[in-house]
ChimeraX commands (.cxc) that place a marker at each C-alpha (Angstrom):
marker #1 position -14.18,18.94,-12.12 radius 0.5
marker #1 position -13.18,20.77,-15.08 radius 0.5
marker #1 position -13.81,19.51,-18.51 radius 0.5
marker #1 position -12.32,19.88,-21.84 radius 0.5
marker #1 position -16.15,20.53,-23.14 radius 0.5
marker #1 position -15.53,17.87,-26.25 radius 0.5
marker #1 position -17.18,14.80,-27.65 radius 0.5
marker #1 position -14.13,13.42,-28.69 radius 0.5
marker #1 position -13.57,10.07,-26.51 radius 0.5
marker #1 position -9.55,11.00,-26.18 radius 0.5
marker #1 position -11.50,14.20,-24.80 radius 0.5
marker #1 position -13.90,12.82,-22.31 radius 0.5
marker #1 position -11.18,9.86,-20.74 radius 0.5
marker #1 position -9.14,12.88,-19.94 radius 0.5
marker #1 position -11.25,14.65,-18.45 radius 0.5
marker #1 position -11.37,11.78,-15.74 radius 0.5
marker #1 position -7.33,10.77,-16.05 radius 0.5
marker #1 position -5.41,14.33,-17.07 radius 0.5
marker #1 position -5.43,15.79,-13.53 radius 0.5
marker #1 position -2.16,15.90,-11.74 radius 0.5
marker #1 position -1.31,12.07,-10.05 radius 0.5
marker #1 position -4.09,10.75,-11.43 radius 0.5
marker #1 position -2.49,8.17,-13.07 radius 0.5
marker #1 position 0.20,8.03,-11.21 radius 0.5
marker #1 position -2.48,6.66,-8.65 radius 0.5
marker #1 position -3.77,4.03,-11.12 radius 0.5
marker #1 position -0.61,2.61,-11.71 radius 0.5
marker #1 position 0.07,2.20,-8.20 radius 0.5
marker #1 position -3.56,0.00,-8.42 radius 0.5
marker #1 position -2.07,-1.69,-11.09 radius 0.5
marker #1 position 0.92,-2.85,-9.49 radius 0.5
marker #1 position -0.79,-4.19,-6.53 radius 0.5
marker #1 position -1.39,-1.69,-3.65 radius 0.5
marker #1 position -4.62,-2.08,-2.28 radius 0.5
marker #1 position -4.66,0.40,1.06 radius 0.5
marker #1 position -4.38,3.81,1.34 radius 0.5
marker #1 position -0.73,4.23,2.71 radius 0.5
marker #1 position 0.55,1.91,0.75 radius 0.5
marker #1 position -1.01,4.00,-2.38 radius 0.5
marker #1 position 0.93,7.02,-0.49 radius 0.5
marker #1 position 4.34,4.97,-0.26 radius 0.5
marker #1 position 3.88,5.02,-4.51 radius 0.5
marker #1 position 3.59,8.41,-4.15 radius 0.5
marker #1 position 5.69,9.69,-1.42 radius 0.5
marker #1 position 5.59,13.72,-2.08 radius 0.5
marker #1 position 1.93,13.46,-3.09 radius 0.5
marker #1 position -0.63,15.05,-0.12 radius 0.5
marker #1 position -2.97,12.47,1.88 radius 0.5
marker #1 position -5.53,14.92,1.25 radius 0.5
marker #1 position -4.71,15.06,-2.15 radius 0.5
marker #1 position -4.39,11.41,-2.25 radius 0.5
marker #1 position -8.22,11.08,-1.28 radius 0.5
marker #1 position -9.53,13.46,-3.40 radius 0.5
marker #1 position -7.99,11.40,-6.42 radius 0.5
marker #1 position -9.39,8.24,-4.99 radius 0.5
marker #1 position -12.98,9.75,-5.16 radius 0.5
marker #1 position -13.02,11.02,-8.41 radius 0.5
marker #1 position -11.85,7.92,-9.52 radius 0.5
marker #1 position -14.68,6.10,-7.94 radius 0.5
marker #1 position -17.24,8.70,-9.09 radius 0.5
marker #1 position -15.94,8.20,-12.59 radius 0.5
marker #1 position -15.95,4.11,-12.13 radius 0.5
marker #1 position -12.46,3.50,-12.30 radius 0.5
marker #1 position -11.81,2.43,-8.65 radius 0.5
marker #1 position -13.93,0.79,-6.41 radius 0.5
marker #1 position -13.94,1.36,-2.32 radius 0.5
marker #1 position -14.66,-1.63,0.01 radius 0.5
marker #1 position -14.12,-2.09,3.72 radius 0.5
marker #1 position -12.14,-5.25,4.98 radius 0.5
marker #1 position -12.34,-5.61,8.33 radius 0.5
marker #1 position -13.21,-1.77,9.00 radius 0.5
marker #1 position -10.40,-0.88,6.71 radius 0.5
marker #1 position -10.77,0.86,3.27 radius 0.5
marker #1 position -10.10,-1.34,0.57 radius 0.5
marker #1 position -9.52,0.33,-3.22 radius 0.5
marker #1 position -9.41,-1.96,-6.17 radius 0.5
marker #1 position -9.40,-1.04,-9.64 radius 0.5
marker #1 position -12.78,-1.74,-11.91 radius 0.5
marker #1 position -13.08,-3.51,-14.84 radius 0.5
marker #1 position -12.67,0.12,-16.13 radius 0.5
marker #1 position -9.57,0.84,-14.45 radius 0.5
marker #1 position -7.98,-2.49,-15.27 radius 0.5
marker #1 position -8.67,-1.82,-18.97 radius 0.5
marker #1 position -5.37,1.07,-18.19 radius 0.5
marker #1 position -3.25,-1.15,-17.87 radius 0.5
marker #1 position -1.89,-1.45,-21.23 radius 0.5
marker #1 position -2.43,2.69,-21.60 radius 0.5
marker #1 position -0.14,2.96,-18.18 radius 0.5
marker #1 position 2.59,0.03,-19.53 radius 0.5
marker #1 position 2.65,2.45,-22.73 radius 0.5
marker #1 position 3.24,5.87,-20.77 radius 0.5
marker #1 position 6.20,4.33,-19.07 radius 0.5
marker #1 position 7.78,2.26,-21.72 radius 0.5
marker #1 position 7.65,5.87,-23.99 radius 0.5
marker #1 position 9.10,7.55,-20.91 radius 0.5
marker #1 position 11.89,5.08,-20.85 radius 0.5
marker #1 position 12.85,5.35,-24.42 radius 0.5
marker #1 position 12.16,9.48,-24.88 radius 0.5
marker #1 position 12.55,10.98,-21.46 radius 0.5
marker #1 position 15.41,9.50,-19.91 radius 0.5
marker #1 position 17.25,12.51,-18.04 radius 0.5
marker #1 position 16.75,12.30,-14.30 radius 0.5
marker #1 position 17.27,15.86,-12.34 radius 0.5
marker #1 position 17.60,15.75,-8.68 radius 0.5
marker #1 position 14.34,16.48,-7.97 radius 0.5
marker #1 position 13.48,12.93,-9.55 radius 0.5
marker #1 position 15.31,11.12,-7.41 radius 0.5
marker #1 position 13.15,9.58,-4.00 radius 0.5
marker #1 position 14.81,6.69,-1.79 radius 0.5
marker #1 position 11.21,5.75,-0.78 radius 0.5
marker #1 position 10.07,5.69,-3.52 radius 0.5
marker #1 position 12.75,3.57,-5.23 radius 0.5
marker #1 position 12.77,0.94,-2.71 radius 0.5
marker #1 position 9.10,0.55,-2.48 radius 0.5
marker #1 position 9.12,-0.02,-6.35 radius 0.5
marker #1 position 12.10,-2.58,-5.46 radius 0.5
marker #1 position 10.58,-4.45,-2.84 radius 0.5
marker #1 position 7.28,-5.25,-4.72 radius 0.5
marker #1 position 8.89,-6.54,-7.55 radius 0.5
marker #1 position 11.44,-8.97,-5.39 radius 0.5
marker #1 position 12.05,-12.32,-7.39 radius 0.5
marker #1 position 11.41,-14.22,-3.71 radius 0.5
marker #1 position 12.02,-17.84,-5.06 radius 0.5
marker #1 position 15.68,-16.91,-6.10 radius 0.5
marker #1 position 16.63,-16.14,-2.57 radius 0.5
marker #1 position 18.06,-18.46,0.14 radius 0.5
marker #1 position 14.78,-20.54,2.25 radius 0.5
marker #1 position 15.94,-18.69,5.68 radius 0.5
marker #1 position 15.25,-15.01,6.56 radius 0.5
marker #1 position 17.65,-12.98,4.50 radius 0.5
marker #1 position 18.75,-9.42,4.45 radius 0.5
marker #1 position 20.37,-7.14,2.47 radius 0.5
marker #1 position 21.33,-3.56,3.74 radius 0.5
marker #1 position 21.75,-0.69,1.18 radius 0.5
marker #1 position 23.80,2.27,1.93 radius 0.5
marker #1 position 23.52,5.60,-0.35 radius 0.5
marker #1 position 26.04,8.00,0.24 radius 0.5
marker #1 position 24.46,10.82,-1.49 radius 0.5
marker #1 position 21.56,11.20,1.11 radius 0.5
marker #1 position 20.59,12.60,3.98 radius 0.5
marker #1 position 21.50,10.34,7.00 radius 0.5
marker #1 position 17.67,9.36,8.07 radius 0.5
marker #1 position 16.98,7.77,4.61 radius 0.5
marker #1 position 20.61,6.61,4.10 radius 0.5
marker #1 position 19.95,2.99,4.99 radius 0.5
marker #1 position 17.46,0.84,3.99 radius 0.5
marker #1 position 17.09,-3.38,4.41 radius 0.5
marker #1 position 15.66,-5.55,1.96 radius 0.5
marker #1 position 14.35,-8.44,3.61 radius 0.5
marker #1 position 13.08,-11.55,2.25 radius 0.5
marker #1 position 11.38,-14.50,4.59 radius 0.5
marker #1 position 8.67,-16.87,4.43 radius 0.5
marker #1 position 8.10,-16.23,0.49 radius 0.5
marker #1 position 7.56,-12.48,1.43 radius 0.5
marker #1 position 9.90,-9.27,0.73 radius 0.5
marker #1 position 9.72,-6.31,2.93 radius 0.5
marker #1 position 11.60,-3.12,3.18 radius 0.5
marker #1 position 12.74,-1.59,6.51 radius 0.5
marker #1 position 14.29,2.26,6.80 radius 0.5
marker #1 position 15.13,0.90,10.75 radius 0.5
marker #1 position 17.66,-1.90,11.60 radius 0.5
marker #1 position 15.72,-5.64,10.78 radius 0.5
marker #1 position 17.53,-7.34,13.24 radius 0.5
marker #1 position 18.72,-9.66,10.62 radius 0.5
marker #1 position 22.91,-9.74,9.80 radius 0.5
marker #1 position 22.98,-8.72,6.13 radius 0.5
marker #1 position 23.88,-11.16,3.44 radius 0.5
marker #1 position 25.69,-9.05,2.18 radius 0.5
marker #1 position 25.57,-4.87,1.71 radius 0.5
marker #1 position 25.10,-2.79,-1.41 radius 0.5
marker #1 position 26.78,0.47,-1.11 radius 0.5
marker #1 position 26.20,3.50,-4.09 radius 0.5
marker #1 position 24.79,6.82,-4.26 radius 0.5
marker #1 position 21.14,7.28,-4.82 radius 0.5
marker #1 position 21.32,8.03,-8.77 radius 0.5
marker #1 position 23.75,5.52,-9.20 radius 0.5
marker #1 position 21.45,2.64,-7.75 radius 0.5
marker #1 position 18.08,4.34,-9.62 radius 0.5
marker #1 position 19.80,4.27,-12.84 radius 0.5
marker #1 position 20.25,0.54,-12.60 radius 0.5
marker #1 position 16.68,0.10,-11.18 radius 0.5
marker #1 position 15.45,1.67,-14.55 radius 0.5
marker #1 position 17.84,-0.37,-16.83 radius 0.5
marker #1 position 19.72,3.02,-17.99 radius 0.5
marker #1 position 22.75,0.92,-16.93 radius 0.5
marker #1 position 23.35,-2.40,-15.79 radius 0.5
marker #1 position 24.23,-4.26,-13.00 radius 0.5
marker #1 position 27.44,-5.23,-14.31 radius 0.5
marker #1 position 28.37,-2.21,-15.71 radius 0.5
marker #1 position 27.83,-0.28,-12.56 radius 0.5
marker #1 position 29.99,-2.56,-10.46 radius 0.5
marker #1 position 33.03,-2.46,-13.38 radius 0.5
marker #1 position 32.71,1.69,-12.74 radius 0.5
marker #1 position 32.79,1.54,-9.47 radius 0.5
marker #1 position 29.30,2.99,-9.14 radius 0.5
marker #1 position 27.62,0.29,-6.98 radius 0.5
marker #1 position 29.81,-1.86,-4.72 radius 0.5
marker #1 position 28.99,-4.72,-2.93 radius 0.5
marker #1 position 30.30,-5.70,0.23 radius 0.5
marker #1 position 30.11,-9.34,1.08 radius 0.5
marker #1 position 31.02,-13.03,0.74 radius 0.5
marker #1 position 32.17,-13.33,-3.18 radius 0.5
marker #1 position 29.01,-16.70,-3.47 radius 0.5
marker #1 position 26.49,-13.82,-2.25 radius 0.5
marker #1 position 28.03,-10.69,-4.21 radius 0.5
marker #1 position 27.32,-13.02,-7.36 radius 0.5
marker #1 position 23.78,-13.17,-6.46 radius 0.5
marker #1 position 23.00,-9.78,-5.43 radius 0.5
marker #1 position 21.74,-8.74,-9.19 radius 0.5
marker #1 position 19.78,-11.67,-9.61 radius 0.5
marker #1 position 18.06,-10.99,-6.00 radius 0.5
marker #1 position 17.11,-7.23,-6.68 radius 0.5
marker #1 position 16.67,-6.94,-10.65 radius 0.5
marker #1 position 15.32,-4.52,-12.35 radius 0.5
marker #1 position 12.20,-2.68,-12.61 radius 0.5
marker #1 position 9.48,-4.35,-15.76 radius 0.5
marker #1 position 10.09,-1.12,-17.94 radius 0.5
marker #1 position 14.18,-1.54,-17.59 radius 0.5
marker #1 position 13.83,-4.02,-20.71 radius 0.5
marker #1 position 12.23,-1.68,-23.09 radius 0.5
marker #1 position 15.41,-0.90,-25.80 radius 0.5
marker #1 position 16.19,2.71,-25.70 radius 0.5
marker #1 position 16.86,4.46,-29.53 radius 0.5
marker #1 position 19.83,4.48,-30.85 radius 0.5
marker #1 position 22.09,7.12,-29.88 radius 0.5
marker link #1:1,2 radius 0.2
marker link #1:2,3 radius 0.2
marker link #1:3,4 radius 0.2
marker link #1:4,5 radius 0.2
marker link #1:5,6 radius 0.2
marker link #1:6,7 radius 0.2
marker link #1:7,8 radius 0.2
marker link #1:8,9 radius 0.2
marker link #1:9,10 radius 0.2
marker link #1:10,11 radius 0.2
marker link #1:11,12 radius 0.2
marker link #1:12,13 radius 0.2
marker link #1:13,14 radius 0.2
marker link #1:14,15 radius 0.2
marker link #1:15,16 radius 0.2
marker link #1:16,17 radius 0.2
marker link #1:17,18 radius 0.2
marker link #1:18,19 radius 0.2
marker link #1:19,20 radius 0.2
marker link #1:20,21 radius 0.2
marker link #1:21,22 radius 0.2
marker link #1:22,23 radius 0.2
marker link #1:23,24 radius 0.2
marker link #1:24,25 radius 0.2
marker link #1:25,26 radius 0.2
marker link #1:26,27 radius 0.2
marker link #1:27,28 radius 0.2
marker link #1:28,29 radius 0.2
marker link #1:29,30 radius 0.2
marker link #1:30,31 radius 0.2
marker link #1:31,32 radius 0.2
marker link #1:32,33 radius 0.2
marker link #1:33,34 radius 0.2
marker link #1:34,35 radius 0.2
marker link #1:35,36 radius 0.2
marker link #1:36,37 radius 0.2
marker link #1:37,38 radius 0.2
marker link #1:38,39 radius 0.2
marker link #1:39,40 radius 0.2
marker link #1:40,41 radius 0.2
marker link #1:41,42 radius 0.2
marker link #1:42,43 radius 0.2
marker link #1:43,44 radius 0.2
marker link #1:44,45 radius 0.2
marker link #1:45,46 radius 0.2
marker link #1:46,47 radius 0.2
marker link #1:47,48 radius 0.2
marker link #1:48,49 radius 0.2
marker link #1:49,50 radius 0.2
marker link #1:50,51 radius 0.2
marker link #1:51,52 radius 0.2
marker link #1:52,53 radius 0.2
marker link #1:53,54 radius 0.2
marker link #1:54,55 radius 0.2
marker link #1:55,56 radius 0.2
marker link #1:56,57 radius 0.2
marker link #1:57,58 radius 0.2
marker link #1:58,59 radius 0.2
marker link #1:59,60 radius 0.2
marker link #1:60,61 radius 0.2
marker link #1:61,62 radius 0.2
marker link #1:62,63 radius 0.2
marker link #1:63,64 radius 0.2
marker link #1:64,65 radius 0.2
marker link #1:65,66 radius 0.2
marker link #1:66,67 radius 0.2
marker link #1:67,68 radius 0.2
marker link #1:68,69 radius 0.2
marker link #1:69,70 radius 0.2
marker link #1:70,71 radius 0.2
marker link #1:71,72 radius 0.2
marker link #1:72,73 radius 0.2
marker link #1:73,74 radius 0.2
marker link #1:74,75 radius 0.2
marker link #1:75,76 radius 0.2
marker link #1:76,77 radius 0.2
marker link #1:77,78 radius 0.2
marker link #1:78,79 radius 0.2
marker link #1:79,80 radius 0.2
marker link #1:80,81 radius 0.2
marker link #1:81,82 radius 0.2
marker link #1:82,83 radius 0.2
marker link #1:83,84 radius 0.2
marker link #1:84,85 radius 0.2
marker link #1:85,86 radius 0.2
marker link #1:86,87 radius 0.2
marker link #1:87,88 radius 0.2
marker link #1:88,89 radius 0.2
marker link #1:89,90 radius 0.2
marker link #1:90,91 radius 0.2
marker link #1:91,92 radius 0.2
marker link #1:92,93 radius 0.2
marker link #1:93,94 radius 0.2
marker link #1:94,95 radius 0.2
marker link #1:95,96 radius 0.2
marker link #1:96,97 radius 0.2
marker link #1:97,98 radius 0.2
marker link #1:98,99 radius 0.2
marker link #1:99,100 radius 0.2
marker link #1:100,101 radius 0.2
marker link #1:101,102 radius 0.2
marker link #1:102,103 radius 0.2
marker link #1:103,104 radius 0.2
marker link #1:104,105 radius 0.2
marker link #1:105,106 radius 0.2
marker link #1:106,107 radius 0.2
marker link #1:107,108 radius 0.2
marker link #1:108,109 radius 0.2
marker link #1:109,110 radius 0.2
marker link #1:110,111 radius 0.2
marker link #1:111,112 radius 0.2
marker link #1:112,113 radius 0.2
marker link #1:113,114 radius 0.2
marker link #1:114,115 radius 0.2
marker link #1:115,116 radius 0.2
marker link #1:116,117 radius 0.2
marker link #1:117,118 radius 0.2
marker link #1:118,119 radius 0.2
marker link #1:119,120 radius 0.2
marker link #1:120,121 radius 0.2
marker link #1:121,122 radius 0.2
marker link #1:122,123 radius 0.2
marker link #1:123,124 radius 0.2
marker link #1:124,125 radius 0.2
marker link #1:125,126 radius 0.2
marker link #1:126,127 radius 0.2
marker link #1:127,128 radius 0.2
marker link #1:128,129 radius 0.2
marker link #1:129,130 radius 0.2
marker link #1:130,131 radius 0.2
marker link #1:131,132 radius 0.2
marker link #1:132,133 radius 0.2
marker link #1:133,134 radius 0.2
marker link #1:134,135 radius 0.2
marker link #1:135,136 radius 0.2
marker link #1:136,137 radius 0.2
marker link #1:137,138 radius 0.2
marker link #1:138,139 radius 0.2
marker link #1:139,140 radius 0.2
marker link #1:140,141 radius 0.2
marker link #1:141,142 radius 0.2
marker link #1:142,143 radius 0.2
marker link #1:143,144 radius 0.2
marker link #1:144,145 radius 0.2
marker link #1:145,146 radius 0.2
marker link #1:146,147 radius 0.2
marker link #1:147,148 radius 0.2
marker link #1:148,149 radius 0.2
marker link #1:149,150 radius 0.2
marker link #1:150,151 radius 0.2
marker link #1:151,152 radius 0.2
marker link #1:152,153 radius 0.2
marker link #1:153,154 radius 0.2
marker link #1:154,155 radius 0.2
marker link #1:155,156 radius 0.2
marker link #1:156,157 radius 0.2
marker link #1:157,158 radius 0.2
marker link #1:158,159 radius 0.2
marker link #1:159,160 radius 0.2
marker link #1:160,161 radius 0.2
marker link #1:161,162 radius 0.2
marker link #1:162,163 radius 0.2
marker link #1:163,164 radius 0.2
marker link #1:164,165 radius 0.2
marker link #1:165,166 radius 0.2
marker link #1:166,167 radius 0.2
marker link #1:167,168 radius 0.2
marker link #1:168,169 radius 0.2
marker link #1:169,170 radius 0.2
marker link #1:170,171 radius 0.2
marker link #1:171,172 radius 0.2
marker link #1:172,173 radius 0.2
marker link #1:173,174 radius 0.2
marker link #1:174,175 radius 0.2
marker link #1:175,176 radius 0.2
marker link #1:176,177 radius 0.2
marker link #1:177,178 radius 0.2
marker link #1:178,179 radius 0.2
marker link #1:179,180 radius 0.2
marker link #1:180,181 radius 0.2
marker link #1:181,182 radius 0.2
marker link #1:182,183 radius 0.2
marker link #1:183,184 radius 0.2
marker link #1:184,185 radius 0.2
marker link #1:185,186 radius 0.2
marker link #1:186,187 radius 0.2
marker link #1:187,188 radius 0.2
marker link #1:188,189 radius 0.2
marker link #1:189,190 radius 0.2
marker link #1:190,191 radius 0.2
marker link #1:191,192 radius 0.2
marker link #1:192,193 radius 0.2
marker link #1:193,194 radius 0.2
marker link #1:194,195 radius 0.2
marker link #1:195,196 radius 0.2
marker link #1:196,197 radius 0.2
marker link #1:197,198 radius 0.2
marker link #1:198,199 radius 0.2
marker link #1:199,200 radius 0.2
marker link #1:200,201 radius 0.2
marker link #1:201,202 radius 0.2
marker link #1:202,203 radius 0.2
marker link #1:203,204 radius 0.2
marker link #1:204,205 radius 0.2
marker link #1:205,206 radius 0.2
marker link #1:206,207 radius 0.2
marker link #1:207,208 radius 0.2
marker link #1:208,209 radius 0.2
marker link #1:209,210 radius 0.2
marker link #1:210,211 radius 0.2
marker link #1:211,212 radius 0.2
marker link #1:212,213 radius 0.2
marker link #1:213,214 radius 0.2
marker link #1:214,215 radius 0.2
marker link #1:215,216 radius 0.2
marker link #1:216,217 radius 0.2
marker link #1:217,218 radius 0.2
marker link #1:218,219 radius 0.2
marker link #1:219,220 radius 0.2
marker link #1:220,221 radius 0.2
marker link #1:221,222 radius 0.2
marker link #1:222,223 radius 0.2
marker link #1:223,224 radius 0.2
marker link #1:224,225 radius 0.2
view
């Protein structure tokens, strides 16, 4: 590993966190993901190989620490790596505020719903199995249609048909719904421009945007224009 050959602490913690994903891969620790793929679903367009690689330096460095659980690789983050936290809440909530232009090349339905489904307020949904469908009509077909599904206390997303009759079905285009996710626009003000629409019973439509949310960072206030 290369190293910026300084004394200076900023120095020496970046030699460990400045390579590319790095931290991108500690905040996925952070927000819960404990096995390999679902470390990859937090990182969709980053390499398994890659992936790996990352994982070992941070467990050379004493960041992450490798189990097995039941013969399957278990990564949890240190007391080290927890200590990020605040570093990684930081990143984001300067991103929110100073970087806020999205090109296309930002945009990643897996990676949006993944980041949806983990953050699923589960006790404001009905007690049954319920659904909700999204359609983006600014995607490819194969990752056009995703299902949000909520049962037993659990939320889990599905690119493939649950089975389950949606509750109702949110229909936008990819940016659109992101932008929302991020708190760059609300939910209200999305449905007024027409930029979400939701297709259901008018007692679920109501409900939809306290269901889904927002992601933690979409509270940070932005500067003033």
């Amino acid at each position: 590993m290369t190293t910026y050959g300084q004394f200076c602490p900023v120095a020496k913690a970046m030699d460990v966190l400045d390579e590319r994903w790095t931290l991108l891969v500690v905040r996925e620790l952070l927000a819960g993901s404990t096995h390999f793929n679902e470390l990859r679903r937090g990182n969709p367009r980053m390499s398994p190989a890659l992936l790996a690689k990352r994982l070992r330096t941070l467990e050379r460095a004493g960041v992450v620490r490798r189990t097995e659980d039941a013969g399957r690789p278990t990564y949890r983050l240190t007391r080290a790596g927890e200590e990020l936290r605040p570093v990684v809440d930081a990143l984001g909530a300067w991103g929110v505020r100073w970087i806020s232009e999205l090109g296309d090349e930002d945009l990643d339905p897996h990676l949006l719903f993944w980041d949806v489904r983990r953050t699923v307020p589960v006790a404001a949904w009905p007690p049954g199995p319920t659904a909700v469908e999204f359609h983006l009509d600014d995607v490819g077909r194969d990752v056009a249609r995703w299902w949000l599904v909520v049962r037993s206390g659990d939320a889990d997303l599905c690119d493939v048909d649950p089975g389950i009759e949606p509750a109702v079905v949110v229909r936008s285009g990819l940016r659109a719904l992101t932008r929302v996710w991020r708190g760059d626009v609300s939910w209200d003000g999305a449905l007024r421009a027409g930029d979400v629409e939701l297709v259901g019973p008018a007692a679920v439509r109501r409900e939809v945007p306290r269901w889904i949310g927002q992601s933690d960072l979409a509270s940070v206030p932005r500067p003033a224009a």
